[in-house]
C-alpha positions as a printed NumPy array, in Angstrom:
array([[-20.405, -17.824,  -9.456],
       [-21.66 , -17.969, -13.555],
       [-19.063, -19.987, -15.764],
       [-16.085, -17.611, -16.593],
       [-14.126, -17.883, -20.119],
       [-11.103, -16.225, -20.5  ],
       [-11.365, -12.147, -20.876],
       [-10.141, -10.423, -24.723],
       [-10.77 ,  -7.362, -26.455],
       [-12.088,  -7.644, -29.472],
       [ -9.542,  -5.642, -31.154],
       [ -6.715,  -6.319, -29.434],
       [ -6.057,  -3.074, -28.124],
       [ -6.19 ,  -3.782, -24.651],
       [ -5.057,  -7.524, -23.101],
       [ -5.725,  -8.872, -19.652],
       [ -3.413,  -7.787, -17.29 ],
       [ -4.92 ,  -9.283, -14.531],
       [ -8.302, -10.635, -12.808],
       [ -9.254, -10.024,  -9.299],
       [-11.66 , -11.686,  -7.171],
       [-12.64 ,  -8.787,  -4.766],
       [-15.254,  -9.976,  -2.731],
       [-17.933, -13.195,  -2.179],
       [-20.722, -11.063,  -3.42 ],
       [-21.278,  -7.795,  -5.586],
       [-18.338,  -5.455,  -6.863],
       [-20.418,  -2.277,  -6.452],
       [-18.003,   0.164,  -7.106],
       [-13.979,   0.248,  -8.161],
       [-11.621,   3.665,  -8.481],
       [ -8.195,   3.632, -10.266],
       [ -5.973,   6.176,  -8.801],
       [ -5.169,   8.413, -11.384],
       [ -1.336,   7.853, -11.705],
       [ -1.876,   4.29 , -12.06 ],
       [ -0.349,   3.299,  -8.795],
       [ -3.528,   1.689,  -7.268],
       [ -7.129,  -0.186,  -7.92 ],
       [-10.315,   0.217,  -5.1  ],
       [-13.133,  -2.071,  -4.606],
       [-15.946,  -1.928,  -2.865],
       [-18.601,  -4.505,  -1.587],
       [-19.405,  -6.776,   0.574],
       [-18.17 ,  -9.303,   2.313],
       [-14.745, -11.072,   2.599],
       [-11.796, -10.286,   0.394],
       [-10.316, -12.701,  -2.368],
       [ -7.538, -12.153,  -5.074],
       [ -6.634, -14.026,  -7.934],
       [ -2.734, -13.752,  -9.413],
       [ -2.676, -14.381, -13.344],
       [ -3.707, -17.912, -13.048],
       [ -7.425, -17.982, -12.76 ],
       [ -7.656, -21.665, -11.354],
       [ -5.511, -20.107,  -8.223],
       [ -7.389, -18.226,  -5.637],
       [ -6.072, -17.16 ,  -2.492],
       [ -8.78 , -16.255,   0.622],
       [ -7.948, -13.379,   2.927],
       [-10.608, -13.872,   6.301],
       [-12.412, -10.939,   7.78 ],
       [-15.052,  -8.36 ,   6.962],
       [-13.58 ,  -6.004,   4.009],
       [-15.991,  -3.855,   2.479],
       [-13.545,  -1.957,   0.421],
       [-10.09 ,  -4.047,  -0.559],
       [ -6.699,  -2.339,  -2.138],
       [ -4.494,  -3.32 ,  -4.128],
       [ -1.069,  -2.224,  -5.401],
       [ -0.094,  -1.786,  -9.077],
       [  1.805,  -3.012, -11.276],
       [  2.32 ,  -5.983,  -9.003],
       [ -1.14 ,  -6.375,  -7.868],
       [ -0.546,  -6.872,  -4.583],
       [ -3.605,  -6.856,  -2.294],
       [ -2.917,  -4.092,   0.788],
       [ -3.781,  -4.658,   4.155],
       [ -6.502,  -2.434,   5.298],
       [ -7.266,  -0.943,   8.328],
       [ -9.288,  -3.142,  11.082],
       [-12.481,  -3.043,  11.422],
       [-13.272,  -1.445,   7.677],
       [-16.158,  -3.133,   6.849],
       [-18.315,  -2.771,  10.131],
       [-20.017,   0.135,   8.396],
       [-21.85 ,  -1.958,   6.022],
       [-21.482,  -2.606,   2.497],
       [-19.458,   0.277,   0.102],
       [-21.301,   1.496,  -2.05 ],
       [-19.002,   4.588,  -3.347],
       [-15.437,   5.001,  -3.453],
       [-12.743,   7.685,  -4.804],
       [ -9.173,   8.445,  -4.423],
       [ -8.03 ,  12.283,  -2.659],
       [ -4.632,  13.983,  -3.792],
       [ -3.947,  17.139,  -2.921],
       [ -1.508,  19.427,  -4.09 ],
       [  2.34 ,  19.635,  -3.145],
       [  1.339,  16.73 ,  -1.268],
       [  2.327,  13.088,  -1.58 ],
       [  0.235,  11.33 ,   0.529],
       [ -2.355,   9.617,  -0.781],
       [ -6.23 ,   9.057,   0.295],
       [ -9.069,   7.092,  -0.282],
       [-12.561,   7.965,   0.799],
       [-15.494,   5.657,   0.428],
       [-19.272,   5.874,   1.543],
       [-21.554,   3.129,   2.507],
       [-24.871,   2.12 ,   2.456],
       [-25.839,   2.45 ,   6.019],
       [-24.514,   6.125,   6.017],
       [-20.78 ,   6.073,   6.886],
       [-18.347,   7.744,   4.999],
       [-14.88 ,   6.838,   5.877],
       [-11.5  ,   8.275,   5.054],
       [ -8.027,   6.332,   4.771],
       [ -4.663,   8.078,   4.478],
       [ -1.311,   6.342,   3.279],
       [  1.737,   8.825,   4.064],
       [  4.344,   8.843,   1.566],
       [  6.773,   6.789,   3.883],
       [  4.568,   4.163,   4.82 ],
       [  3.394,   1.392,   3.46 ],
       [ -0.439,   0.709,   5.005],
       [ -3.011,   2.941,   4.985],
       [ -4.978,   4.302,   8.816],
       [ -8.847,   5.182,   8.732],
       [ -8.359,   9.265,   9.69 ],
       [-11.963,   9.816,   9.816],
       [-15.283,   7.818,   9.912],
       [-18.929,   9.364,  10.839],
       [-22.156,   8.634,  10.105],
       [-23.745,  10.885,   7.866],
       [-27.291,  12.277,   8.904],
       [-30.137,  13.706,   6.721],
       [-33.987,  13.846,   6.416],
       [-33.38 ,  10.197,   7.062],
       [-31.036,   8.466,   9.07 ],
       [-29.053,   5.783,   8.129],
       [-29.302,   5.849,   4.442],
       [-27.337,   5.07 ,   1.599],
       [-24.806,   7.104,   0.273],
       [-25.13 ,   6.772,  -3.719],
       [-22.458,   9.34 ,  -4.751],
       [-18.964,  10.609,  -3.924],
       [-17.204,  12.744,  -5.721],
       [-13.364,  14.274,  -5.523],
       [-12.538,  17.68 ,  -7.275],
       [ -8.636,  18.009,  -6.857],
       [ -8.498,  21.809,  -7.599],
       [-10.525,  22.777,  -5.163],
       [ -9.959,  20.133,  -2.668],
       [-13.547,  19.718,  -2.516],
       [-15.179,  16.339,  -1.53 ],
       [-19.234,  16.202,  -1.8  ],
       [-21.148,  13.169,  -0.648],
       [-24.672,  11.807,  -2.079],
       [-26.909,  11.06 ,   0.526],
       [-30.629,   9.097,  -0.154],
       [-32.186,  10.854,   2.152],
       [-32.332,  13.641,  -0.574],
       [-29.135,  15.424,   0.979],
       [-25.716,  16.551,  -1.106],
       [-22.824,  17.357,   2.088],
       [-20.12 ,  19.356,   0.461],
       [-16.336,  18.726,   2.515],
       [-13.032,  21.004,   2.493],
       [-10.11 ,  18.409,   2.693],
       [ -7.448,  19.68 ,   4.596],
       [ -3.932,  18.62 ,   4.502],
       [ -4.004,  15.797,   6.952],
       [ -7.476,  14.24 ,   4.936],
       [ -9.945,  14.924,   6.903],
       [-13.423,  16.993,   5.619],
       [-14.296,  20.23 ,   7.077],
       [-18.505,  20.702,   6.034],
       [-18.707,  23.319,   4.269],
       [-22.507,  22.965,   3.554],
       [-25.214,  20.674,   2.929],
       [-28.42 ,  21.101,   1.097],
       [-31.681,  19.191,   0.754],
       [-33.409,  18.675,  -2.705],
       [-36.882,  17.934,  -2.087],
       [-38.297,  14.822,  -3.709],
       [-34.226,  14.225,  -5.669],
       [-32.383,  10.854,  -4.589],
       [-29.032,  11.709,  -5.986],
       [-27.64 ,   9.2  ,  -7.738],
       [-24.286,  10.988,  -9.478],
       [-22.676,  13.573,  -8.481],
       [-19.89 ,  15.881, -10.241],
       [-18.198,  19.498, -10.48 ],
       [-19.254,  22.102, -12.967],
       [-18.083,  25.327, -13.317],
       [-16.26 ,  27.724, -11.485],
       [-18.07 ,  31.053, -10.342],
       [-18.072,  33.705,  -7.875],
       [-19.707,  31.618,  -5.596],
       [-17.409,  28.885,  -5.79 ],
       [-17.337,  25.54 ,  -8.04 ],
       [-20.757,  24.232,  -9.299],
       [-22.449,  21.15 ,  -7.961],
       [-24.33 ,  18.851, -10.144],
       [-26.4  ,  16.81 ,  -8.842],
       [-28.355,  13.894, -10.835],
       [-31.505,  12.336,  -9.564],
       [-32.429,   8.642, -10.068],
       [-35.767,   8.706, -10.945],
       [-37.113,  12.114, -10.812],
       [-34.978,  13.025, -14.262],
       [-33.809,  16.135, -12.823],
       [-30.569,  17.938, -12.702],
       [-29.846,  20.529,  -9.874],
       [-26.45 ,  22.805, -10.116],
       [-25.852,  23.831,  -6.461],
       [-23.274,  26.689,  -5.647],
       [-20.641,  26.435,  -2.458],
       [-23.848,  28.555,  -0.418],
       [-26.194,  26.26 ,  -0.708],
       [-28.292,  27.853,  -3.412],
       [-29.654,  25.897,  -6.301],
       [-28.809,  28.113,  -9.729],
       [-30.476,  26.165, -12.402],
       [-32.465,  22.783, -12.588],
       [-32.588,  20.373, -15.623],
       [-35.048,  18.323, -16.773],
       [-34.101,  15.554, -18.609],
       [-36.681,  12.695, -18.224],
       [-35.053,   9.949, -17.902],
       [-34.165,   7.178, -15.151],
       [-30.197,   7.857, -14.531],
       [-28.073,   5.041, -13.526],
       [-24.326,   7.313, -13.94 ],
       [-23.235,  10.26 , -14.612],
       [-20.294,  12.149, -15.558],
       [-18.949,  15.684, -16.85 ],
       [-16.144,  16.69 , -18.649],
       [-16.005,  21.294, -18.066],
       [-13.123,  21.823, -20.837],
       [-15.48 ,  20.437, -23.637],
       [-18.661,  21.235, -22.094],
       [-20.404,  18.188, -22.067],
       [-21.529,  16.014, -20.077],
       [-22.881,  12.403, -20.351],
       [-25.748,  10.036, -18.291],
       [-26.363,   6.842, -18.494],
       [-29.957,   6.333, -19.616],
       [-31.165,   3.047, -18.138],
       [-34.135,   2.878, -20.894],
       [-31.743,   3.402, -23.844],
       [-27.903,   3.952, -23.239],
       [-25.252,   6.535, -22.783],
       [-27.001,  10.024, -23.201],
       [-24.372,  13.086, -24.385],
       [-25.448,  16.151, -23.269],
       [-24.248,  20.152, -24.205],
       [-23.115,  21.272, -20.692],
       [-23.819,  24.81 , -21.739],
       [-27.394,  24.127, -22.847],
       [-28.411,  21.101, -21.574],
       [-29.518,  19.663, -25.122],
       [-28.931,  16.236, -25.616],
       [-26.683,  15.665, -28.198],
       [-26.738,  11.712, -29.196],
       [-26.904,   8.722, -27.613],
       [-24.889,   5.388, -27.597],
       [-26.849,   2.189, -27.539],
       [-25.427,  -0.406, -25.046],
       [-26.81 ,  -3.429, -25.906],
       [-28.771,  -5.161, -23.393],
       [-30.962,  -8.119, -21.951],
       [-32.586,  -6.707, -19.087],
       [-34.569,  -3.186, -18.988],
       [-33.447,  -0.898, -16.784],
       [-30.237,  -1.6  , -15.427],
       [-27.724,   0.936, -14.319],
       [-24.212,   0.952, -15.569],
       [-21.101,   3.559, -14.414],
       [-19.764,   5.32 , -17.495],
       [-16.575,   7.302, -17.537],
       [-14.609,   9.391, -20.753],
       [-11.168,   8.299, -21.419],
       [ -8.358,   9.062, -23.883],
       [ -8.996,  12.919, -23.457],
       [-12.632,  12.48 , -22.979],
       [-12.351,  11.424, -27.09 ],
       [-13.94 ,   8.196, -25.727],
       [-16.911,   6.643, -23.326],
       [-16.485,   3.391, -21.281],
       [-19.882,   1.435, -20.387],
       [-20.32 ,  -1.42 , -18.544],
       [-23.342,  -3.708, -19.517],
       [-25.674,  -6.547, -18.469],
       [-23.941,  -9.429, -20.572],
       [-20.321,  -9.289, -19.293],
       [-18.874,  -6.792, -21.919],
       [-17.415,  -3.711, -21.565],
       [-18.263,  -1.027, -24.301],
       [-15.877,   1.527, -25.227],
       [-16.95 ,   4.145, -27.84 ],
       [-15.683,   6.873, -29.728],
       [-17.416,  10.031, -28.959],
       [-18.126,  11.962, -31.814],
       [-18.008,   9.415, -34.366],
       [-20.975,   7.565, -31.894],
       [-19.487,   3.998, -33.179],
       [-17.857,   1.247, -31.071],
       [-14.03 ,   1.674, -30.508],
       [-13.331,  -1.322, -28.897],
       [-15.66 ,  -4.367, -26.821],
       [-13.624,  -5.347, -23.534],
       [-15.419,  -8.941, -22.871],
       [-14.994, -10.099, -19.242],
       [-15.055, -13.92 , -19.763],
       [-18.619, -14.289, -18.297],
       [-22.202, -13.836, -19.233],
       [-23.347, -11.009, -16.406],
       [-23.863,  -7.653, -14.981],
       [-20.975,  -5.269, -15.217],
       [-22.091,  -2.656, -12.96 ],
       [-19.277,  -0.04 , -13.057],
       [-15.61 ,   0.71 , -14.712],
       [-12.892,   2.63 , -13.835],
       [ -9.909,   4.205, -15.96 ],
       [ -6.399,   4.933, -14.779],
       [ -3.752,   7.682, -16.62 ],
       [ -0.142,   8.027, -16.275],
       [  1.422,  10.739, -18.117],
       [ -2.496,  11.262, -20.111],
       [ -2.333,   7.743, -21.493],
       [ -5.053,   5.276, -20.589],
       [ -3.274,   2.278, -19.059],
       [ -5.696,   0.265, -17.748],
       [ -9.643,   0.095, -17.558],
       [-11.043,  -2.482, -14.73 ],
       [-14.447,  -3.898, -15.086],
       [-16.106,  -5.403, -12.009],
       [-19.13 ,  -7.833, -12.112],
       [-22.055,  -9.15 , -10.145],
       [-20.747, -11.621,  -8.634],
       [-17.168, -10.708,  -6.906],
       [-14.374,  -9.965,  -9.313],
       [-12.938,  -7.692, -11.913],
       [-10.884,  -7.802, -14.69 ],
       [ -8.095,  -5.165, -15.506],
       [ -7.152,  -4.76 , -18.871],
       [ -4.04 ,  -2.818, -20.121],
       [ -3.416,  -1.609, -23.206]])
């Protein structure tokens, strides 16, 4: 593990609320649940957690691909057994369904598995409902993508072997296929909900190196592919403002007119290495992006101005791979920031 100083933001916006060691190797992917009530991880490996004193760490034993914990307390949940015999998670995101208080947490990883936990509203611990192996042109593959549309109750899963499932969650959390299309020659790499048509709501689907952007109706049916040309690393899409932004490995965060599919500007992440993905993700009523980087900061930026709101620095000199944001009652309260090497910090502001 790199020498850690302590974690600020450079204008004070936001202080450290906490910082917790997830896992003995790479944070690959963290979700915030959107009331606030909960932070993700998932990874590899065994779980660790870290209270506000840095110098104290506490080890919890077994193989935990995907770890919980309980805010504002920060308590780390038990998990169901056996969670991380599916390999490492590579994808995570929280289910809530209408009129219905149970919560659920679905994660994919990269030997094909996607997995499903439930918590009902009167218990405390959360049971695996469903697990399965996903199959494509290829079995066993990663899955790169998940993605959770609330309105539609609509789960779809990004598959390398060039396959996008698309899942009806019903009210006791488990997915019902509704379909699943190939893309020739497109590994997708993000995935997110578009538009609403006759046909159903609008799957995008972003390809990692191929540059290409297919939207997908609920039949199967690809309506419209976009070419963008570049290597994507993230992905996200706000409908209400039409836009849309990717994160452009080769030169930042890309904004995009949903509508037209002309790129609009483009933030510059600063950067050491070429070529290395980061998870992006609006905040503050999409008036703002959050970047992860290669150096240990955290970039948050004001969208239409294009300059640097804040700079979120994670007390150590390495890769942050991917962020998360969390809302209660439409005010950001806290952004977490996972690195390389087995922890994340979550700031509050």
């Amino acid at each position: 593990m790199p020498k850690t100083k302590r974690p600020f933001s450079e204008t004070k916006q936001y202080t450290l609320s906490h910082t917790l060691y997830g896992h003995d190797g790479p944070v690959l992917c963290v979700a915030a649940h959107q009331d606030g009530t909960y932070v993700a991880a998932g990874g590899k490996s065994s779980l660790l957690s870290s209270p506000n004193d840095l110098t104290e760490i506490f080890t919890f034993l077994g193989p935990k691909g995907t770890t919980l914990w309980q805010l504002p307390a920060v308590n780390c949940l038990e998990t169901p057994v056996g969670s991380g015999d599916r390999g490492f998670t590579t994808s995570i995101v929280w289910i809530t369904l209408a009129d219905n208080a149970d919560d659920g947490l679905a994660y994919g990883t990269d030997e094909g598995y996607l997995c499903i936990w439930k918590r009902n509203k009167n218990e405390s611990k959360f049971s695996e409902v469903f697990c399965r192996r996903l199959l494509g042109e290829i079995e066993a593959q990663e899955i790169s993508s998940i993605a959770y549309n609330s309105s539609s109750h609509q789960l779809i899963v990004g598959h390398r072997s060039q396959v996008v499932h698309r899942f009806l969650i019903d009210g006791s959390m488990l997915p019902r296929e509704i379909k699943s299309v190939s893309l020739e020659d497109h590994h997708p790499q993000a995935l997110a909900f578009g538009h609403s048509g006759v046909n159903g709501v609008e799957l995008w689907s972003f390809g990692r190196d191929d540059g290409q952007i297919h939207v997908v109706d609920e039949r199967g049916n690809v309506l419209k592919t976009h070419r963008t040309g570049i290597v994507t690393g993230d992905a996200v899409i706000n409908v209400k403002d039409d836009i849309f932004a990717v994160d452009d490995t080769a030169q930042g965060i890309a904004l995009y007119q949903m509508s037209s599919c002309e790129r609009i500007k483009t933030f510059d992440v600063p950067k050491k290495v070429a070529r290395r993905s980061r998870n992006i993700t609006f905040h503050d009523q999409s008036t703002a992006l959050v970047s992860g980087s290669d150096h240990g900061s955290v970039y948050i930026f004001e969208r239409r101005l294009g300059t640097i709101r804040d700079v979120l620095h994670t007390g150590a000199d390495d890769w942050v791979q991917s962020t998360t944001v969390s809302f209660c009652n439409s005010v950001v309260k806290e952004v977490c920031s996972p690195l390389l090497y087995g922890y994340f910090s979550l700031f509050r502001s």
